[in-house]
C-alpha positions as CSV (number, residue, x, y, z in Angstrom):
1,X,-53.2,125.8,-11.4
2,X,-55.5,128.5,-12.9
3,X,-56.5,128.1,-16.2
4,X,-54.3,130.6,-18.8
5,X,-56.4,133.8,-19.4
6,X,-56.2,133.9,-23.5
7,X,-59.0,134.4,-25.5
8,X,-58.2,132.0,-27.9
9,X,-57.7,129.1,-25.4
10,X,-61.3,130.0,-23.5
11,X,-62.8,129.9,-27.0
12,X,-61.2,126.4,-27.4
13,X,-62.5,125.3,-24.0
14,X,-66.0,126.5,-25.0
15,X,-65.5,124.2,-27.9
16,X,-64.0,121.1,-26.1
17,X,-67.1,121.0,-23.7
18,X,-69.6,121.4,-26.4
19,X,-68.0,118.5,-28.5
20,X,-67.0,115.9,-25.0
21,X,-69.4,117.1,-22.5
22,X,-72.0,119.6,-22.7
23,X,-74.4,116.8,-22.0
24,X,-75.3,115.0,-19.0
25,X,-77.1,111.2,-18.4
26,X,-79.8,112.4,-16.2
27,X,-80.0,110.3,-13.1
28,X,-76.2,109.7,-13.7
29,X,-72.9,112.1,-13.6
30,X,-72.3,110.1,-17.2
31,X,-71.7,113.5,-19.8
32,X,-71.3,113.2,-23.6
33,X,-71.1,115.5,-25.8
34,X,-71.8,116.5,-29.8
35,X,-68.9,114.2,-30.7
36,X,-70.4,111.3,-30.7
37,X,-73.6,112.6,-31.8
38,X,-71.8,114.2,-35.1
39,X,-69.9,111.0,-35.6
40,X,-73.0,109.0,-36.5
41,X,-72.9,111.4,-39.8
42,X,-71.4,109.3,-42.2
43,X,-67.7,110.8,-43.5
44,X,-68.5,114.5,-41.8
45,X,-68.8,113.0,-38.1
46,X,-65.3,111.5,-38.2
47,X,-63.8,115.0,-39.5
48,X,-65.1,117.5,-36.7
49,X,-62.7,115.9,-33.9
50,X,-59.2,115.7,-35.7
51,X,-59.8,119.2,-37.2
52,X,-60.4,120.6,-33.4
53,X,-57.6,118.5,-32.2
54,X,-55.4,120.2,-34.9
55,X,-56.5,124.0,-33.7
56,X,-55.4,122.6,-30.5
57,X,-52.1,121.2,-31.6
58,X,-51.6,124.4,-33.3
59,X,-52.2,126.5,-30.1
60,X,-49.9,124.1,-27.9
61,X,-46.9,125.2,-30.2
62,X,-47.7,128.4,-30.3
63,X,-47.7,128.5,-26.5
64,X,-44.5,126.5,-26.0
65,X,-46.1,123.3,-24.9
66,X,-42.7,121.0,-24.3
67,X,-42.5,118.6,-27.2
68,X,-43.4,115.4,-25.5
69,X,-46.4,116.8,-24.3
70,X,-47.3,117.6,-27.9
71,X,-46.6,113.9,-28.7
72,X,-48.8,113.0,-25.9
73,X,-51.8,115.4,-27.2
74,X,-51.6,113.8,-31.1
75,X,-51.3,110.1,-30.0
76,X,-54.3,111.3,-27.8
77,X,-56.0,112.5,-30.7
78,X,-54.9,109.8,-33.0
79,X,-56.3,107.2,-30.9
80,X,-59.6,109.4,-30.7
81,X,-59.7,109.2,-34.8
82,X,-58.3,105.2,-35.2
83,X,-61.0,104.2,-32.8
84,X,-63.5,106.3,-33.6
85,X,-63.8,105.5,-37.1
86,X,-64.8,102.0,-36.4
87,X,-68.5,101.8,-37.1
88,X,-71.2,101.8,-34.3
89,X,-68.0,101.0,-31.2
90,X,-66.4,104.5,-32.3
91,X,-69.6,106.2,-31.8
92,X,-69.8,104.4,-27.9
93,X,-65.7,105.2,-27.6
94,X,-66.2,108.7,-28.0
95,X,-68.6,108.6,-24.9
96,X,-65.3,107.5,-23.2
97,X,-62.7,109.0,-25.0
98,X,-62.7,112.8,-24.8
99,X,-60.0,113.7,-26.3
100,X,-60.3,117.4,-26.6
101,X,-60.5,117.8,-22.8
102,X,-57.9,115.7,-22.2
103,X,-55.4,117.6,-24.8
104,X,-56.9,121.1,-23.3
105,X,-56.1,119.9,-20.0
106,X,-52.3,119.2,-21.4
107,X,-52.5,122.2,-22.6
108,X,-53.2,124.3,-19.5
109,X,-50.3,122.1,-17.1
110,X,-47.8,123.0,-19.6
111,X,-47.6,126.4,-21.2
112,X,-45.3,128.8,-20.8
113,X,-43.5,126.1,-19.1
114,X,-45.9,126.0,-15.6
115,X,-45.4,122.5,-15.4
116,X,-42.7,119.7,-16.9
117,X,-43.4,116.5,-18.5
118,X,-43.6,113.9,-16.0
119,X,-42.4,109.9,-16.0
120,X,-45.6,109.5,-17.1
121,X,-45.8,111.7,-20.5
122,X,-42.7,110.0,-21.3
123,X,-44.3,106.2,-20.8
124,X,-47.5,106.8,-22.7
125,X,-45.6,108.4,-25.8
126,X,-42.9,106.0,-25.4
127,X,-45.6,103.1,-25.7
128,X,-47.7,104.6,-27.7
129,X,-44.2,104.8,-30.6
130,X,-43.7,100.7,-29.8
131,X,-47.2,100.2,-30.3
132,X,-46.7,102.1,-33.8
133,X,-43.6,100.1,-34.2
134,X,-44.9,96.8,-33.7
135,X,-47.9,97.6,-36.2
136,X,-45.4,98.5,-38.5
137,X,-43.3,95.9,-38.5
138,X,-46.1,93.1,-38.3
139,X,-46.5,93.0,-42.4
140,X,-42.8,92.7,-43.1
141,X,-42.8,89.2,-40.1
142,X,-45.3,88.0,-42.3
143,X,-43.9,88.0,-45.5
144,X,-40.9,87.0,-43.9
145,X,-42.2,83.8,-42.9
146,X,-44.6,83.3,-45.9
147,X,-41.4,83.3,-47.8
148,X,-39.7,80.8,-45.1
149,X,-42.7,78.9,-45.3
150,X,-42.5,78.5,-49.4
151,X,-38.5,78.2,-49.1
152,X,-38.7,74.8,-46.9
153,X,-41.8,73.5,-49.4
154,X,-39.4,73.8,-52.0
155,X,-36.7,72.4,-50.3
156,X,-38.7,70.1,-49.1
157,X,-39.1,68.8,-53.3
């Protein structure tokens, strides 16, 4: 499918490529962009790609992007920021991980309803909300059998 012809989405794309791949390895088809560059600025570098991610976000709603697609684009974006604000591996993820293209890409298949969500959309958000879950629910196993733990040493007396 063509690309949509709106000037704010071409302006976004102009964007995405500058920040995932307006760059390329020579000798390789390897391309980076200023992301990872930018991130290497302590505190500023790991602002630049959620604030474009949210422009993007904001643009998919506007256009009607079905809601698990949306899903899709933030956890894409999430994992972007999580990862990326490890020191020094965040910097070599974002070599990887391009986000932005990958949400503008989303964006294109699905406005104004061109394409549905497909089996897959649905997996990747639906594991991406046990992953969450699980990460969530990991400090209250613990304390659960810290306290165990303690309860049998006392019984134990």
């Amino acid at each position: 499918m063509p690309p949509i012809d709106d000037p704010g989405l071409a302006a976004l794309r102009r964007w995405a490529a500058l920040l995932d791949s307006a760059f390329r390895v020579p000798g390789t088809g390897a391309r980076f962009g200023l992301d990872p560059i930018v991130g290497l600025i302590p505190g500023l570098g790991d602002l630049v790609s959620p604030v474009f991610a949210i422009l993007i976000l904001f643009h998919a709603v506007r256009l009607r992007v079905p809601r698990v697609i949306v899903l899709r684009m933030i956890f894409n974006a999430v994992i972007d920021m999580i990862v990326g604000a490890i020191p020094v591996l965040g910097d070599a993820f974002d070599f990887v991980w391009k986000s932005n293209e990958m949400n503008l890409n989303l964006l294109d298949t699905h406005a104004y309803g061109r394409r549905t969500p497909t089996a897959g959309d649905w997996l990747f958000v639906s594991l991406c909300i046990l992953v969450l879950a699980g990460v969530a629910l990991l400090p209250l196993i613990l304390i659960f059998l810290v306290f165990a733990q303690i309860g049998s040493r006392i019984g134990a007396i």
